[in-house]
PDB file as gemmi writes it, atoms N, CA and C in Angstrom:
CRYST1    1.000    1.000    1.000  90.00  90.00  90.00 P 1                      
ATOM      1  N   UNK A   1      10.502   5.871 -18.486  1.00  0.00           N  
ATOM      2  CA  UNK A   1      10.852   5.970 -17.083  1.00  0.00           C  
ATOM      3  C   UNK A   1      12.350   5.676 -16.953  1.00  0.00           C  
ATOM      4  N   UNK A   2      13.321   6.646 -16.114  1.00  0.00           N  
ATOM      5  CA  UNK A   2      14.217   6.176 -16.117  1.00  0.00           C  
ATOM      6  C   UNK A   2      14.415   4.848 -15.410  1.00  0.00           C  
ATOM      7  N   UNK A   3      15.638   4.776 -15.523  1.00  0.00           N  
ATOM      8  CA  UNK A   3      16.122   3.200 -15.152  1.00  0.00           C  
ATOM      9  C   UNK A   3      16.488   2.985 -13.481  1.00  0.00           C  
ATOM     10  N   UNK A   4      16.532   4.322 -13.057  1.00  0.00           N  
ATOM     11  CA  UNK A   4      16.479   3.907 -11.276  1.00  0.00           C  
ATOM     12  C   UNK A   4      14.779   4.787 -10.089  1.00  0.00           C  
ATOM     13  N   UNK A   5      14.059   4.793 -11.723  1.00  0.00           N  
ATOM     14  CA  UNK A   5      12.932   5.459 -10.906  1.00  0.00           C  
ATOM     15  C   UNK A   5      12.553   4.033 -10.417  1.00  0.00           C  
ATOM     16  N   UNK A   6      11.395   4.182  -9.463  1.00  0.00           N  
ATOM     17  CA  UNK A   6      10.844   2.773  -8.894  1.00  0.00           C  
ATOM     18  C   UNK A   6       9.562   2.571  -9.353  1.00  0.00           C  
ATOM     19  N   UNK A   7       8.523   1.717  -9.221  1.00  0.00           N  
ATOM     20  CA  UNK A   7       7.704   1.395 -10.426  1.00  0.00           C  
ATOM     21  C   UNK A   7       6.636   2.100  -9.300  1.00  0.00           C  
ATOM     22  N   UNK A   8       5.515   2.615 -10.598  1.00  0.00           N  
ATOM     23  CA  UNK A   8       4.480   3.445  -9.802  1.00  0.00           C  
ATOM     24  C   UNK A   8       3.342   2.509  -8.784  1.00  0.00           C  
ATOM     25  N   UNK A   9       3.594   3.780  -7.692  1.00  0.00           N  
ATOM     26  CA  UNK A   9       2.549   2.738  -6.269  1.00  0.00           C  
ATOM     27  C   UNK A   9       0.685   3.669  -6.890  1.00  0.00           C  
ATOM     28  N   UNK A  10       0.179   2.668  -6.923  1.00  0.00           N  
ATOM     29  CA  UNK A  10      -0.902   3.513  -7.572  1.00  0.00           C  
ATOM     30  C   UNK A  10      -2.289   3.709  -6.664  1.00  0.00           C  
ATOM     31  N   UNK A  11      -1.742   3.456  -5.512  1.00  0.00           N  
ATOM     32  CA  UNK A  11      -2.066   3.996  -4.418  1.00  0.00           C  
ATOM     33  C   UNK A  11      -2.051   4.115  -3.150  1.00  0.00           C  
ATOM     34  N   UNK A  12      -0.981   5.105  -3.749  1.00  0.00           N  
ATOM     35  CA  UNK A  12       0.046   5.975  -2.770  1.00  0.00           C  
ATOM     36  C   UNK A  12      -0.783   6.914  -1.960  1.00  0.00           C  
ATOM     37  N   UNK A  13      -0.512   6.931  -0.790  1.00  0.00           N  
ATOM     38  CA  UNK A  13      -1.721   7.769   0.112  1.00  0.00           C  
ATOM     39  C   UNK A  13      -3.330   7.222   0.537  1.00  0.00           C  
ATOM     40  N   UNK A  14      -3.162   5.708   0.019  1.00  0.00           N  
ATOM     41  CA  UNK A  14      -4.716   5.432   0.191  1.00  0.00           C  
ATOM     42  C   UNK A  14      -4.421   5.048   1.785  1.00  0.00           C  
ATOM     43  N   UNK A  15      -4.856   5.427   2.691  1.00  0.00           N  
ATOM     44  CA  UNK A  15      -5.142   5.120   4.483  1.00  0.00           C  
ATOM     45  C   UNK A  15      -6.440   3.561   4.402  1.00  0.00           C  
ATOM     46  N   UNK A  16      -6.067   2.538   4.811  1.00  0.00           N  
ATOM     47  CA  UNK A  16      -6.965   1.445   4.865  1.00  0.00           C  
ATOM     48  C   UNK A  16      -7.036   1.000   6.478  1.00  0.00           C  
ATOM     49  N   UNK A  17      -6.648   1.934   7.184  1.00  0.00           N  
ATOM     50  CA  UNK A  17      -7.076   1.772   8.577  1.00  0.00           C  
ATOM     51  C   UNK A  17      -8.205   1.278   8.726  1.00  0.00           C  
ATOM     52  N   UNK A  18      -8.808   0.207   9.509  1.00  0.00           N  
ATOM     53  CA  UNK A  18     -10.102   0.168   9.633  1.00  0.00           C  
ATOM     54  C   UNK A  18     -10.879  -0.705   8.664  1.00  0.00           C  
ATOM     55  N   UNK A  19     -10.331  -1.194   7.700  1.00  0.00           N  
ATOM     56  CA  UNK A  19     -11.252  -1.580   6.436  1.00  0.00           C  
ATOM     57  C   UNK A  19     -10.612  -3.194   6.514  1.00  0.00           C  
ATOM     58  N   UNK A  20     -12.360  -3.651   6.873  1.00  0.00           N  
ATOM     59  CA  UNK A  20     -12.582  -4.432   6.951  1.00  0.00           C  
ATOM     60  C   UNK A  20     -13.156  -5.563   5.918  1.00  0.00           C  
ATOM     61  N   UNK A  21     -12.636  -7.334   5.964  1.00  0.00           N  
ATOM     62  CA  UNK A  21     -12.922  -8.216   5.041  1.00  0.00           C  
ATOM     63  C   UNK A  21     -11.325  -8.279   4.155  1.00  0.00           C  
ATOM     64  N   UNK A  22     -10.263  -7.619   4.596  1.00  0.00           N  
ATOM     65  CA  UNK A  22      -9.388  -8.380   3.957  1.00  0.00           C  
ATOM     66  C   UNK A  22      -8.558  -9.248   4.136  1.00  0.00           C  
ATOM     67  N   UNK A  23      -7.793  -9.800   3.896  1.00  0.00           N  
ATOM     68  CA  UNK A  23      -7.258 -11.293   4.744  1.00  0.00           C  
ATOM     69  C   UNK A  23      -5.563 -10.655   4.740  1.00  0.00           C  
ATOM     70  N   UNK A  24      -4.840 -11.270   5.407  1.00  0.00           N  
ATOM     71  CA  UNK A  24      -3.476 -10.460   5.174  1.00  0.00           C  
ATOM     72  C   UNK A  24      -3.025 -10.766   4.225  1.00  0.00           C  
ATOM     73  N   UNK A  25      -2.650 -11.663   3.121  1.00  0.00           N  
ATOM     74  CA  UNK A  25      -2.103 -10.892   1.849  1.00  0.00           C  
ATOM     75  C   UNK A  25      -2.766 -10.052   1.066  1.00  0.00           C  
ATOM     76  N   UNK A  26      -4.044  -9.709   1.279  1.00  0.00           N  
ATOM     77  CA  UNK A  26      -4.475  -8.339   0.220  1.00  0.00           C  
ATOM     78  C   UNK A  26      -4.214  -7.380   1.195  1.00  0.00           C  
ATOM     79  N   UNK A  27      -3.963  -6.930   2.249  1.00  0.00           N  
ATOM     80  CA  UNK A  27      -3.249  -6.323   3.092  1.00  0.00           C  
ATOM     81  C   UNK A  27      -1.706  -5.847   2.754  1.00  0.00           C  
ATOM     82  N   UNK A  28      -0.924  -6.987   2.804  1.00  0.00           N  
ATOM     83  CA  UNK A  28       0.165  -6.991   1.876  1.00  0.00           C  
ATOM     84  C   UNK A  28       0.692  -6.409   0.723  1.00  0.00           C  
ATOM     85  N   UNK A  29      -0.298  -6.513  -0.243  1.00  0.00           N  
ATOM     86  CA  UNK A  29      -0.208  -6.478  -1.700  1.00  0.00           C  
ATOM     87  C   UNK A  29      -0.431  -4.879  -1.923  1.00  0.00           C  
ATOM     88  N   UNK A  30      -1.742  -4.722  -1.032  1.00  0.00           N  
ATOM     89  CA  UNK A  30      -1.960  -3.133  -0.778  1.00  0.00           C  
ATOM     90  C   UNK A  30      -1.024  -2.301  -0.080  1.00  0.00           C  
ATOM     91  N   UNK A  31      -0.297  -2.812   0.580  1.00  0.00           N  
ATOM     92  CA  UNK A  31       0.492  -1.608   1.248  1.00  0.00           C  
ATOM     93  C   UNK A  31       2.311  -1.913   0.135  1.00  0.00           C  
ATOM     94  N   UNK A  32       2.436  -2.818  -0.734  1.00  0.00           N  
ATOM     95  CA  UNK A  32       3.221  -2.955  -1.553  1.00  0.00           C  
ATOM     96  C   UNK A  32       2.861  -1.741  -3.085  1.00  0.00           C  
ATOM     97  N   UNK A  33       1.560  -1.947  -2.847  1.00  0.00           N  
ATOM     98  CA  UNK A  33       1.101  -0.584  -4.249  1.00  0.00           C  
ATOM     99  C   UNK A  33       0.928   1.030  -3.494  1.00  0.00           C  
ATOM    100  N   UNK A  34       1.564   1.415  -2.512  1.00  0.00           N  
ATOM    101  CA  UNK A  34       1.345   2.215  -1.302  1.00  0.00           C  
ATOM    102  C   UNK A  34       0.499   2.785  -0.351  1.00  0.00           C  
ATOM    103  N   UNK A  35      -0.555   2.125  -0.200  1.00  0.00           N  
ATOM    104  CA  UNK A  35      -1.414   2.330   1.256  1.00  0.00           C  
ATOM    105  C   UNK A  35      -0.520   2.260   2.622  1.00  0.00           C  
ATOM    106  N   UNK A  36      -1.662   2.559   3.317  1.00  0.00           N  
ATOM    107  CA  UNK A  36      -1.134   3.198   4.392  1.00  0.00           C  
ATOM    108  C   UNK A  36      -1.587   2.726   5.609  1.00  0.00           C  
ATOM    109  N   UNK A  37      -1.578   2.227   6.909  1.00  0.00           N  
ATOM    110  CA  UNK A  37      -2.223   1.788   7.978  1.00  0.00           C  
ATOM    111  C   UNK A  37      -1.709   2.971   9.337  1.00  0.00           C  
ATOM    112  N   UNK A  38      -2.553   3.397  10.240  1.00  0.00           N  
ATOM    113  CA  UNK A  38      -2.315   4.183  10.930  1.00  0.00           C  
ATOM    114  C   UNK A  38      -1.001   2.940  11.644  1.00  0.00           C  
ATOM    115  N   UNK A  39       0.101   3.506  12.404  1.00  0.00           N  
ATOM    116  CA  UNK A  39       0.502   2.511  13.639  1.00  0.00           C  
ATOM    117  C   UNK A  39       1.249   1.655  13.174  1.00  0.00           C  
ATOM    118  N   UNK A  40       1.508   1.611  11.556  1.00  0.00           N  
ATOM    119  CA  UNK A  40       2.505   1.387  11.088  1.00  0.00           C  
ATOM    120  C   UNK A  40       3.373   1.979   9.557  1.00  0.00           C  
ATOM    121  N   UNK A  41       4.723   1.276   9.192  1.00  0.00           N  
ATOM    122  CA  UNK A  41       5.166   1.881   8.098  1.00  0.00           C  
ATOM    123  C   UNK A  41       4.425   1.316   6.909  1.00  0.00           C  
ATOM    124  N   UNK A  42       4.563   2.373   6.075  1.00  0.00           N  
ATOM    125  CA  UNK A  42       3.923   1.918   4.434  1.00  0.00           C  
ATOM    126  C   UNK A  42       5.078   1.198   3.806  1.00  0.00           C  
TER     127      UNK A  42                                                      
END                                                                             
């Protein structure tokens, strides 16, 4: 990998609108590996 790619989000495009039972840092952590929430930025 080059040296200014950024490290892979491994899930990129996952939408977790709605999904319920997580507390806000797995919220966090998930939208840091790229999920998605309607109503806001990824």
């Amino acid at each position: 990998m080059p040296p200014h790619s950024s490290p892979p989000r491994p899930y990129e495009g996952m939408n977790i609108t709605g999904t319920t039972g997580l507390t806000d840092a797995q919220r966090e952590t998930l939208r840091a590996l790229g999920t998605a929430e309607d109503g806001g930025p990824t």
